[in-house]
C-alpha positions in Angstrom: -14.1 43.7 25.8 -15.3 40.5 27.6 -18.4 38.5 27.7 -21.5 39.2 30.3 -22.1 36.7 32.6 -25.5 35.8 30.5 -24.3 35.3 27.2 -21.4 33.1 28.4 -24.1 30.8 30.4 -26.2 31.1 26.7 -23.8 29.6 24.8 -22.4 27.3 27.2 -26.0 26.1 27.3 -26.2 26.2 23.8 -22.8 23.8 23.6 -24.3 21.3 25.6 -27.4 21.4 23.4 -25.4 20.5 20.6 -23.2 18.2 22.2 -24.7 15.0 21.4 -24.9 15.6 17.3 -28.5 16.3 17.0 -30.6 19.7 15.8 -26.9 21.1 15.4 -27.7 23.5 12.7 -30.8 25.1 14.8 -28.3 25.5 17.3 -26.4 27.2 15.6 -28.7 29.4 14.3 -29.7 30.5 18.0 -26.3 31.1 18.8 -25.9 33.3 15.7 -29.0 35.2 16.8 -28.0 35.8 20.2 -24.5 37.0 19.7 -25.9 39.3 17.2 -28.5 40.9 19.6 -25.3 41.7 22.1 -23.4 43.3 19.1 -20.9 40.3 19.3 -21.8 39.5 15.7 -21.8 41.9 12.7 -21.8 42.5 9.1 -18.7 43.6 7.4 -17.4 43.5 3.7 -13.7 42.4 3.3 -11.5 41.8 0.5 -10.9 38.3 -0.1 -7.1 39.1 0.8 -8.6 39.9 4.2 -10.5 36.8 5.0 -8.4 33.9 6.3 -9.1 30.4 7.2 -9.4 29.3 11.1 -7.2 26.4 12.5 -10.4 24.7 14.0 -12.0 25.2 10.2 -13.3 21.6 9.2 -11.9 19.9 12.4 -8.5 21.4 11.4 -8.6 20.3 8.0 -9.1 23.8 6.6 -9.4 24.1 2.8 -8.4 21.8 0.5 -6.4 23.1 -2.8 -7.9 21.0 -5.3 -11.3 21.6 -4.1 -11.1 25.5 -5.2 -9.7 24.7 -8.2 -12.2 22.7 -9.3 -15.1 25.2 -7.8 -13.3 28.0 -10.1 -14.9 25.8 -12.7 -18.4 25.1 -11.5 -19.0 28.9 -10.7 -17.7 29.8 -14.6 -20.3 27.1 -16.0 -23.4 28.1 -13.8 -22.7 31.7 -12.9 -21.7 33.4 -10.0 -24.6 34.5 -7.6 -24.3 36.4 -3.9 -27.1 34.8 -2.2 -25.7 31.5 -2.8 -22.5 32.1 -0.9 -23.0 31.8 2.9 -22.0 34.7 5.5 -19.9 33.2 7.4 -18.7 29.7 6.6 -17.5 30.7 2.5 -13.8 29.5 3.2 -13.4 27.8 0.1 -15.3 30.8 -2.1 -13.3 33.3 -0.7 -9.9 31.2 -1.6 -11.4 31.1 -5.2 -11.6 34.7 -4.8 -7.7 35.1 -4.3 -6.8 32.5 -7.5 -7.8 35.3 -9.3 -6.3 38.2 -7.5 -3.1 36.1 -7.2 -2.9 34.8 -11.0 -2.8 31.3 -9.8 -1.9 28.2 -12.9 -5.2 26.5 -13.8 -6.4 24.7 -16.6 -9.9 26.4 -17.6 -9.1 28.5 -20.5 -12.5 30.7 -20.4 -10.7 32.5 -17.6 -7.0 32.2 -18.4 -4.0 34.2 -19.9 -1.0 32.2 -20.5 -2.2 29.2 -18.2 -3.1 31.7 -15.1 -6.6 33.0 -14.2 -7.0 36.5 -15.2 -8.9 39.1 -13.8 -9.3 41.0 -17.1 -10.5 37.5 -18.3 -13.2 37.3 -15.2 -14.6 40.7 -16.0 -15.5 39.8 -19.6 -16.8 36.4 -18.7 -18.9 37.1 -15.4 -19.0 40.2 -14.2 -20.4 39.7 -10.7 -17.6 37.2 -10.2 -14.9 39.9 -10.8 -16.6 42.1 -8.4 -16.7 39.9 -6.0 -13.0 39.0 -6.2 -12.1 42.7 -6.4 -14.2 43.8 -3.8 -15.0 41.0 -1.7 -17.6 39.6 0.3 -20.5 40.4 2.9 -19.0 38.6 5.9 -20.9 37.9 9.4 -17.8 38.9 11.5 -18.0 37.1 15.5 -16.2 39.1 18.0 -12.9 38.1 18.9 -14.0 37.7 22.7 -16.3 34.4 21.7 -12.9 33.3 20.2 -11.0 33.6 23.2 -13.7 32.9 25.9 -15.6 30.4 24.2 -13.7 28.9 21.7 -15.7 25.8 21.0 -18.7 28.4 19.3 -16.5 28.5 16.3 -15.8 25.2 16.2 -19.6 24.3 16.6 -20.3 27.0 13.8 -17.8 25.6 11.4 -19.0 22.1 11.6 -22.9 23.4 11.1 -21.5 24.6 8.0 -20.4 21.3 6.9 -23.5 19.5 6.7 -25.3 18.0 3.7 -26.2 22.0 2.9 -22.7 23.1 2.2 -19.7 21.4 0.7 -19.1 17.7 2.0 -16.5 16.2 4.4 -13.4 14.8 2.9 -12.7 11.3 5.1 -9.4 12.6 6.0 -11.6 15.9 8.0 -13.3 12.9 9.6 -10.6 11.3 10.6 -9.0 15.0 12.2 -12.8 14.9 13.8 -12.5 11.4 15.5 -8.8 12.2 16.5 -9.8 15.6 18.3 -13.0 14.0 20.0 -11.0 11.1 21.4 -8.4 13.1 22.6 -10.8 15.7 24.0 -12.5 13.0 25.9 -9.9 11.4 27.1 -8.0 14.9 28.3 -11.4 15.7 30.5 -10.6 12.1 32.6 -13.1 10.1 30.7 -12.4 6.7 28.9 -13.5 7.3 25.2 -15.7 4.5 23.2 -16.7 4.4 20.2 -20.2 4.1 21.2 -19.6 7.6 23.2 -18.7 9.4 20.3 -20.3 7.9 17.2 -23.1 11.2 17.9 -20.7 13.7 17.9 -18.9 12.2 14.7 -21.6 11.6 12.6 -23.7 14.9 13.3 -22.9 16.4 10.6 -24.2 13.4 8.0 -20.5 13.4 6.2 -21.0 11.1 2.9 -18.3 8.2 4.7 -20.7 8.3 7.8 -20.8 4.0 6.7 -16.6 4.4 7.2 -17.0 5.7 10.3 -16.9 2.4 12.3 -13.5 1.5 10.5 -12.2 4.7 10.0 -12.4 5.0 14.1 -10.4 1.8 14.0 -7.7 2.9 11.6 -7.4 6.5 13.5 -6.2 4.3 17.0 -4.0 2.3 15.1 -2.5 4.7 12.5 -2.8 8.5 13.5 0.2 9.0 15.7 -0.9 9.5 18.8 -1.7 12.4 20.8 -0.3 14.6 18.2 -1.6 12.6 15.3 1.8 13.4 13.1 0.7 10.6 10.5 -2.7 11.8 10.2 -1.5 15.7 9.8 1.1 14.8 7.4 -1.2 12.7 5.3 -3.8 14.8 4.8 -1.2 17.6 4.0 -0.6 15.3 0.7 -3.7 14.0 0.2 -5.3 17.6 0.7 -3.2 18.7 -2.1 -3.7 15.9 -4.8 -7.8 14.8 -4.1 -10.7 16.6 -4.4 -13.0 16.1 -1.3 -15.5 14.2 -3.1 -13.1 11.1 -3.5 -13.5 8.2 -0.7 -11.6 5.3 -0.1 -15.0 3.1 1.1 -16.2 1.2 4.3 -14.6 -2.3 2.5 -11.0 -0.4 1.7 -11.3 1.5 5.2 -12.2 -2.1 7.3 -9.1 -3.7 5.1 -6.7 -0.5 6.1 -7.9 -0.8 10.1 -7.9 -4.8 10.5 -4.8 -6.2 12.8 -2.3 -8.3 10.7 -2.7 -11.9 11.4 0.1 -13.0 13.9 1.0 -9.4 14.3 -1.8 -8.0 16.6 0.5 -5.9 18.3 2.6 -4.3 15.6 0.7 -1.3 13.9 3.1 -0.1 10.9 1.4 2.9 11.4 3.9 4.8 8.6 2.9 1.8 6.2 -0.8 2.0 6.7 -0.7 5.8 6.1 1.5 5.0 2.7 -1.4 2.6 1.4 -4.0 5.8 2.2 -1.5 8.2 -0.1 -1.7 5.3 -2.8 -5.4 4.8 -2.4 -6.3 8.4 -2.6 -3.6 9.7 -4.8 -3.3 6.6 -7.6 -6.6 4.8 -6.3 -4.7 1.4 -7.2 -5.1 -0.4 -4.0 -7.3 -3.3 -2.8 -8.9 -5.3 -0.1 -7.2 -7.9 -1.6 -3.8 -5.8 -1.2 -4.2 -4.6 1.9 -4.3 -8.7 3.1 -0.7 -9.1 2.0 0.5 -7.6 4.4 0.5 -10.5 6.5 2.4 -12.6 4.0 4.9 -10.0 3.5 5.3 -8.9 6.8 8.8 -9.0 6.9 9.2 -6.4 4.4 6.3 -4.2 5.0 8.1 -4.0 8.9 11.3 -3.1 7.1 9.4 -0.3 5.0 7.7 1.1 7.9 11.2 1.3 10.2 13.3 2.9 7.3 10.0 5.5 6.7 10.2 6.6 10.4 13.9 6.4 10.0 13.6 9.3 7.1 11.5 11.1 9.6 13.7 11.0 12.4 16.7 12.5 10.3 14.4 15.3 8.7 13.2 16.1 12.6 17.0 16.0 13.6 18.2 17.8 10.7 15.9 20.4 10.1 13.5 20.9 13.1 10.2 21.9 11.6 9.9 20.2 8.4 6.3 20.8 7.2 7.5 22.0 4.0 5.0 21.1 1.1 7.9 19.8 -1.1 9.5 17.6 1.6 6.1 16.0 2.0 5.6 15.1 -1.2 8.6 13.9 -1.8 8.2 12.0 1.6 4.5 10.6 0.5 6.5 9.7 -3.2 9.1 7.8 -0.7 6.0 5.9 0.9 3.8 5.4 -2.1 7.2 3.5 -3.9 7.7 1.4 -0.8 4.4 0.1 -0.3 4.4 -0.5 -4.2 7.4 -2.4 -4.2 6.0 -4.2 -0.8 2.9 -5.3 -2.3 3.2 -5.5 -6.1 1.5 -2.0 -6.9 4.0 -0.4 -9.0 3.4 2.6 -11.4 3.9 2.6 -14.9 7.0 4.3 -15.8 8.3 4.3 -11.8 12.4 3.5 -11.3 12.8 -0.3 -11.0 14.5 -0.9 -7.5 15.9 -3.6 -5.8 15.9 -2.7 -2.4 14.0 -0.6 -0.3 17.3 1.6 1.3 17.6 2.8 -2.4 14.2 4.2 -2.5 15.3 5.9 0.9 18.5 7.0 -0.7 17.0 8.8 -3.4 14.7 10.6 -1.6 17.5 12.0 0.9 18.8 12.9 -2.1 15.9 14.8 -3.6 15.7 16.4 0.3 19.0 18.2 0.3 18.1 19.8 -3.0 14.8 20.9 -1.7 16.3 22.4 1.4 19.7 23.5 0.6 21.1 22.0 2.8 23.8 18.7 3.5 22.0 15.8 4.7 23.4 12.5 6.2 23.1 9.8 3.4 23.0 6.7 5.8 21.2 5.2 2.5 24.2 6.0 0.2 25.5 2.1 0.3 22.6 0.6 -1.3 22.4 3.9 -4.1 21.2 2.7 -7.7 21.5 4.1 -11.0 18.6 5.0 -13.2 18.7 3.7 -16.8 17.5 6.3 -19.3 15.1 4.7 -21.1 15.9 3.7 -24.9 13.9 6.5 -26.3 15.5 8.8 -24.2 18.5 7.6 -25.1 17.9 8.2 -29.2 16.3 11.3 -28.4 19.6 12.7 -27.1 21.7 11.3 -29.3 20.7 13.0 -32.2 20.0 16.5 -30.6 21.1 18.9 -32.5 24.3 20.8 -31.1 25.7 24.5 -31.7 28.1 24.5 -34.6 31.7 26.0 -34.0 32.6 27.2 -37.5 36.9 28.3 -37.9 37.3 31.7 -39.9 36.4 29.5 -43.5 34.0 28.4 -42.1 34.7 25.2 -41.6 33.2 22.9 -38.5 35.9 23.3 -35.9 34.9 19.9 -34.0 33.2 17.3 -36.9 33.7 14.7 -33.8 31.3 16.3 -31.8 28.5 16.8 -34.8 28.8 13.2 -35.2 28.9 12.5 -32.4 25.8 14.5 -31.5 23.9 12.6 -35.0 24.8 8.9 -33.2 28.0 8.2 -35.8 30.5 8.0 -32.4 34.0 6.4 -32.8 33.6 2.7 -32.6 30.1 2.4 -34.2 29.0 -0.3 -36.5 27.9 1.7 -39.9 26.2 -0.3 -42.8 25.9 1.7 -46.4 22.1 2.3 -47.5 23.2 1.4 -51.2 25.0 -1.8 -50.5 25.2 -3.0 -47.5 28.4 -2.8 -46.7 29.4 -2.9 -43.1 32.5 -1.8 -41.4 33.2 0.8 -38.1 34.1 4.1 -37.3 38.0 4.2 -37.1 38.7 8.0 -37.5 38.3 11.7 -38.1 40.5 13.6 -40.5 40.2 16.4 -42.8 36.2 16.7 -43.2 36.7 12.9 -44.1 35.6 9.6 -42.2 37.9 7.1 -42.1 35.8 3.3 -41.9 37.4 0.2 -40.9 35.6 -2.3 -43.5 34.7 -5.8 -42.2 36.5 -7.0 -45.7 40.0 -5.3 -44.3 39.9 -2.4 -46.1 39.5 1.3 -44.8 37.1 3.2 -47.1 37.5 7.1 -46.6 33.8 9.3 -46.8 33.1 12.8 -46.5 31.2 13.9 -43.8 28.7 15.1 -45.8 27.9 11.8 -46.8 27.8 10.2 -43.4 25.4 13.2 -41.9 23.3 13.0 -45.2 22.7 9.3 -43.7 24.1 7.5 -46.5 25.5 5.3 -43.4 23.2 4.2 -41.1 24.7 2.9 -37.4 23.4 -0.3 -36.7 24.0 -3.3 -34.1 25.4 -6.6 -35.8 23.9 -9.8 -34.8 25.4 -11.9 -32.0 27.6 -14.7 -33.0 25.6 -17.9 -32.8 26.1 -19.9 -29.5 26.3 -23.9 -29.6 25.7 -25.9 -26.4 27.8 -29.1 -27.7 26.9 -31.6 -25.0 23.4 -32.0 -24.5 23.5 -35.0 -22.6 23.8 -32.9 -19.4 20.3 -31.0 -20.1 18.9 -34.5 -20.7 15.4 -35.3 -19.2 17.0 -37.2 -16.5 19.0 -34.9 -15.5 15.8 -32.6 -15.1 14.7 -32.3 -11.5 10.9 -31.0 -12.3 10.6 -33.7 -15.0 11.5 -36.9 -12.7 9.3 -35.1 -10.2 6.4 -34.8 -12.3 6.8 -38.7 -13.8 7.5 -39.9 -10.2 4.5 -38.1 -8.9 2.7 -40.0 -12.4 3.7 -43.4 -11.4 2.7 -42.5 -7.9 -0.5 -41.8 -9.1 -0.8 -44.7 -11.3 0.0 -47.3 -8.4 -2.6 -45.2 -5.8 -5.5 -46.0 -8.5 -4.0 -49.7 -8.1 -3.4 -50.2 -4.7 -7.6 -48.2 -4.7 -9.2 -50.8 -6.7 -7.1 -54.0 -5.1 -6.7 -53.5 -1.7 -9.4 -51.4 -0.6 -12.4 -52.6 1.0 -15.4 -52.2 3.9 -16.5 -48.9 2.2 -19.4 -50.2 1.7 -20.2 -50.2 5.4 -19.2 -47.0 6.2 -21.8 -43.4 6.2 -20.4 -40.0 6.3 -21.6 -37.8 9.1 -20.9 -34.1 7.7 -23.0 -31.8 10.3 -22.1 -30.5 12.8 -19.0 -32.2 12.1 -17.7 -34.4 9.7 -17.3 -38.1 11.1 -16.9 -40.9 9.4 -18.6 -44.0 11.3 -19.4 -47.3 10.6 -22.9 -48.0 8.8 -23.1 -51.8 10.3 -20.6 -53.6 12.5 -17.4 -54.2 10.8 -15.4 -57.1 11.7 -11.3 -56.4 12.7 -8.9 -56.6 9.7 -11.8 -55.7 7.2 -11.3 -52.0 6.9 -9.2 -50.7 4.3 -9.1 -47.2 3.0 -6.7 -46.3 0.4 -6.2 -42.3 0.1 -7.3 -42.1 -3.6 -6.3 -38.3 -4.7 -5.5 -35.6 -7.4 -3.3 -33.8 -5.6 -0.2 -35.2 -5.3 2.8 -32.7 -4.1 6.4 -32.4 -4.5 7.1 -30.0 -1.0 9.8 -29.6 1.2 7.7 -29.0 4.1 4.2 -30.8 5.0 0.6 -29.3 6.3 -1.4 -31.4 9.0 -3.7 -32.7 6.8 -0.6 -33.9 4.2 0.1 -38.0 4.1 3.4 -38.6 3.2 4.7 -41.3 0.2 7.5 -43.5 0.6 10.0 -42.9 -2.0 13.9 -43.4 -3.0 13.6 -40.0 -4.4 17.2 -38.5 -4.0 17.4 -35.6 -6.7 16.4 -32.9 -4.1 15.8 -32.2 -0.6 11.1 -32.0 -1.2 9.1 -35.3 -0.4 6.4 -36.3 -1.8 2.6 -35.7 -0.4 -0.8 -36.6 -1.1 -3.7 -34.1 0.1 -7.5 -34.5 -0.6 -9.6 -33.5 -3.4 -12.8 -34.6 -1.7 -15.5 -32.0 -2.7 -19.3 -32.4 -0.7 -22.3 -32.3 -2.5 -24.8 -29.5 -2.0 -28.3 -29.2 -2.5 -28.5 -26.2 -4.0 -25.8 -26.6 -6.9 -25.3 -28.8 -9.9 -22.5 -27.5 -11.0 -20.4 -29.1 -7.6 -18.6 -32.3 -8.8 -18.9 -34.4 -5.8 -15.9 -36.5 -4.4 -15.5 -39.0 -1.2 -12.6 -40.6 -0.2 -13.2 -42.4 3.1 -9.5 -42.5 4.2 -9.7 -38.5 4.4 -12.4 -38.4 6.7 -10.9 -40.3 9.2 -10.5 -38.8 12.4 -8.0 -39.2 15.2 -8.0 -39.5 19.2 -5.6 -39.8 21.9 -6.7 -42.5 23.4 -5.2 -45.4 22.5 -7.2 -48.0 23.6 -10.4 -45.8 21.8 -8.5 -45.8 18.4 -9.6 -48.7 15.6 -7.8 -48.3 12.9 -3.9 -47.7 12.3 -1.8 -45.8 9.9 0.6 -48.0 7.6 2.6 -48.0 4.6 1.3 -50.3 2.0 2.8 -51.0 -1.4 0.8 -51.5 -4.9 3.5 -53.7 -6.4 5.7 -55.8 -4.8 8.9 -54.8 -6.3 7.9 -50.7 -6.2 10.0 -48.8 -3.9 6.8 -46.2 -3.5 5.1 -47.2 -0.3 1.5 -45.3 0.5 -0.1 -44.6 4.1 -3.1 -46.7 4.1 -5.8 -47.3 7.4 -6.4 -50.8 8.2 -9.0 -51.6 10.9 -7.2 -53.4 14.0 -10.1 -54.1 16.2 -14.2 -54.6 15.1 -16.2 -51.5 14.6 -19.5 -51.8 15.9 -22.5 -49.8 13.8 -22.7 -46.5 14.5 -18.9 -46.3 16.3 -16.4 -43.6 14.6 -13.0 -44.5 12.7 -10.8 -43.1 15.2 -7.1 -43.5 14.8 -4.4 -42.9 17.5 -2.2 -39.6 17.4 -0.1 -38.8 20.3 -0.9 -35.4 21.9 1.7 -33.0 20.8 3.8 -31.9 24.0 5.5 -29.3 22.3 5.9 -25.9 24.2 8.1 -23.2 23.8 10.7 -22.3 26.0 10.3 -19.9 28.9 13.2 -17.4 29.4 13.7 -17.6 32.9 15.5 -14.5 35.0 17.8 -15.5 38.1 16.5 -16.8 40.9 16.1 -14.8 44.0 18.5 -17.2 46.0 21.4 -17.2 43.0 21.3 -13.7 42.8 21.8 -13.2 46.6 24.2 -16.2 47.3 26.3 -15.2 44.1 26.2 -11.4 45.5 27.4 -13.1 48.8 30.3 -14.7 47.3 31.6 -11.3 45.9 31.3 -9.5 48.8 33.3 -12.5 50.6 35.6 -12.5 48.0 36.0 -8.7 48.6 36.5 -8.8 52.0 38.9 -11.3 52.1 41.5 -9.2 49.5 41.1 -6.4 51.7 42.8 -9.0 54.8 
């Protein structure tokens, strides 16, 4: 059976209506209406075992697991009623529906046997629930010819049912709904905006609809492409582990989507989609986080290649790898790496070193989830996991299956001490008193100990497993450090720092009150910009500023704004700086403790001849080795005239990697062919 002519032109009609977001759920209803009047819609009752869920349900997000769990719940507290399940769009209903059929684990014991819903259970707490899951549903079934001639209608339909009147968007649907629009548009020849689909994504009011912006961002950058494999593989996880009422945020979605500074053009697409997994799944991530990643680029590019890398083997290995266990394991893979990355790690998560051994383990965990032999590439950088101490004691005193001879005497006494913690070797201290010794032996039902005093004191088994003995570890010896003129203070690199960068500070207050001077004629311009300019004409030589500060550093590199210090400092490779800890004053706050020092306000030009003051070491004390950059005024400074001081314009560029010239290329492929022709003679 095909479509007529009319109804096709009616619903095409009826697409373009709703094709710019608005009145999409009275469209929908006309559509309804109209297929029904051409017997292209009817009304059927189906088992729940009969009702599946469409690939274009919820953009192709379909139902999500945790979802139906938790509506199992909200139908036992309020009760189940008919009229309040819809006719058509009930996908996540229905799938409550088969928990029960199926026995599926869940946690509300009004409705559970042994941890799994229960029919039996149903019946006696809400009848009209068990009917429903035995019998199934009223269902508004469209004709399979809408489906294959116009298969938008469903899609149209399915999205009407996601409005504010039925269950909310998750982001991640939104997300599948920006991907498909793009690519639709772009497919058709058009150049898709953001601007040119904001209608279309937002008609159905989703609760993120202030995400949107960002989220449109993030989808570019992070869903894989055409085929969005990131996206898919995400949501697979996320789908699983978060109800749809959790959302990241428009704050957490802008920090996710924003370029890394000095990065623009690397995506880390894999990393970006492992901070998602983390933000839905443990919801421990951060604006603040997600701007490490430009400090730590380094490694959060080595994360993201050795993610793809784990791909790429489970594509090469296995094909099709869309197993729910492999991407778990996969999004566990991700969510350690990006902990590690950026600081975020779980409580009770392995300690690794490197990130390969993250990788390792989870080929490891691969083979045993599909059977099959896996190349380790990771195996080199494989790392053992500590049992933790309790662990540890736990075991050691589990108890163990006794092996009893035909008297019925223990056959192996090793192994039950053993098994209790008393092993061969182990320091053993008596409860009564306090003697100490270790576990030398094993003979007869009897326990030979090897007494600190010399001796060897022989107890019966009995005794030791009736914890008359107790293991214990004996304190270390004592450790001397005999010379401690080699940890002396002087020796001390931080400490001679620190009382250099005292005296420093004590001959910069000095050198402030002695040798600085002409402040007093100077104003501070600080809008637009800041300039510092003289307040009445200045006469050469009479300028002084001395850069008075808090903040002296010990660094092995310097910043722009940095002025270095003079020093016979040998102890290390760092210098020694002084920045400013000027702080403006503002109107509008008290609390602001205001601080000017001219000499950082001082601006710089390069033009020589416009410059009138110079940059020169001065010292406090004549017989000091510290010299500190002052300004001194080399010309007059007329009222009103900046403090300029000279800089040389940085001519610094970087090197251009430069191809062959046209002419070398020919002229060397000249002398070859010469050379060629004149072995031939």
């Amino acid at each position: 059976m095909s479509l007529s002519h009319e109804v096709k032109v009616q619903l095409q009609s009826f697409l373009e209506e709703a094709a710019d977001g608005e009145k999409m759920v009275k469209v929908v209803e006309a559509t309804l209406d109209l297929l029904r009047k051409n017997h292209l819609l009817s009304t059927i009752k189906l088992e729940p075992k009969l009702v599946g869920v469409h690939p274009s349900n919820r953009d192709g997000y379909g139902v999500n697991p945790q979802d139906v769990l938790d509506l199992v719940d909200s139908i036992i507290d309020v009760g189940f009623v008919k009229g309040r399940v819809t006719s058509i769009c009930g996908s996540h209903t229905n799938s409550a529906l088969r928990l029960f059929r199926d026995a599926v684990p869940h946690s509300n014991e009004l409705v559970c046997t042994g941890g799994r819903l229960s029919m039996e259970m149903l019946k006696t707490r809400d009848p009209a629930f068990h009917e429903a899951a035995t019998e199934g549903l009223s269902w508004d079934v469209i004709s399979a010819a809408v489906a294959r001639e116009v298969p938008e209608i469903l899609e149209l339909v399915s999205r009407s049912g996601n409005t504010s009147l039925q269950r909310g968007e998750h982001e991640l649907q939104v997300l599948r709904r920006i991907h498909g629009l793009y690519c639709k548009m772009q497919a058709s020849g058009q150049t898709p905006s953001f601007a040119s689909l904001k209608k279309q994504i937002l008609a159905s009011k989703p609760k993120c609809g202030v995400s949107v912006p960002h989220m449109y961002s993030y989808c570019l950058k992070c869903s894989g492409g055409q085929e969005a494999v990131h996206l898919k593989e995400t949501e697979l996880f996320v789908r699983a582990c978060c109800p749809s009422s959790r959302q990241l945020g428009p704050d957490l979605w802008q920090a996710l989507s924003m370029e890394i500074k000095g990065h623009g053009s690397e995506a880390v697409a894999c990393f970006r989609n492992g901070l998602v997994k983390l933000a839905y799944v443990r919801q421990n991530v951060s604006v603040g986080d997600c701007r490490k990643l430009a400090a730590n680029f380094t490694k959060v590019k080595e994360a993201d290649e050795i993610m793809l890398a784990a791909r790429a083997m489970l594509t090469e290995q296995l094909g099709e790898w869309k197993d729910a266990g492999l991407v778990k394991a996969l999004a566990t893979m991700d969510m350690c790496m990006c902990g590690m990355v950026l600081g975020l790690k779980q409580k009770g998560e392995k300690d690794y070193r490197t990130l390969q051994a993250v990788a390792h383990d989870f080929c490891l965990v691969a083979q045993e989830l599909t059977g099959r032999t896996l190349p380790l590439k990771w195996q080199g950088f494989a790392e053992a996991t500590a049992a933790p101490a309790a662990a540890k004691a736990s075991s050691s005193s589990a108890p163990v299956l006794l092996e009893l001879d035909e008297h019925g005497a223990i056959k192996n006494p090793v192994g039950l001490l053993e098994s209790r913690g008393y092993a061969f070797g182990s320091n053993v201290r008596r409860r009564a008193d306090k003697t100490t010794g270790k576990i030398q032996d094993v003979k007869g039902g009897l326990v030979y100990i090897q007494l600190d005093s010399g001796d060897v004191a022989k107890e019966s088994i009995d005794k030791i497993l009736g914890n008359e003995w107790a293991v214990f570890t004996p304190k270390s010896e004592a450790e001397v450090l005999e010379d401690l003129s080699i940890y002396s203070p002087s020796t001390n690199v931080e400490l001679q720092a620190f009382m250099l960068q005292a005296e420093i500070a004590r001959q910069l207050q000095k050198l402030f009150d002695e040798q600085s001077s002409g402040i007093d004629k100077l104003a501070l311009q600080t809008k637009p910009q800041k300039q510092l300019q003289a307040s009445q004409d200045i006469p050469k030589g009479k300028v002084t500023l001395v850069p008075l500060t808090s903040k002296i550093l010990h660094k092995g590199s310097s910043q722009a704004s940095w002025f270095e210090v003079t020093t016979d400092w040998t102890m290390d490779a760092r210098k020694f700086y002084l920045s400013s800890s000027c702080v403006l004053p503002k109107e509008d706050d008290d609390k602001i403790k205001p601080l000017i020092v001219p000499f950082f306000f001082v601006n710089y030009t390069e033009d020589e001849d416009e410059a009138n003051v110079k940059l020169q070491p001065m010292q406090a004390e004549k017989s000091s080795s510290i010299k500190i950059p002052v300004f001194k005024s080399t010309k007059k400074i007329a009222a009103g005239e900046v403090v300029l001081c000279y800089k040389a314009k940085d001519l610094k560029a970087p090197p251009l990697h430069l191809s062959p010239s046209a002419a070398k290329r020919s002229s060397s492929g000249g002398v070859a062919v010469a050379a060629k022709k004149k072995a031939k003679k």
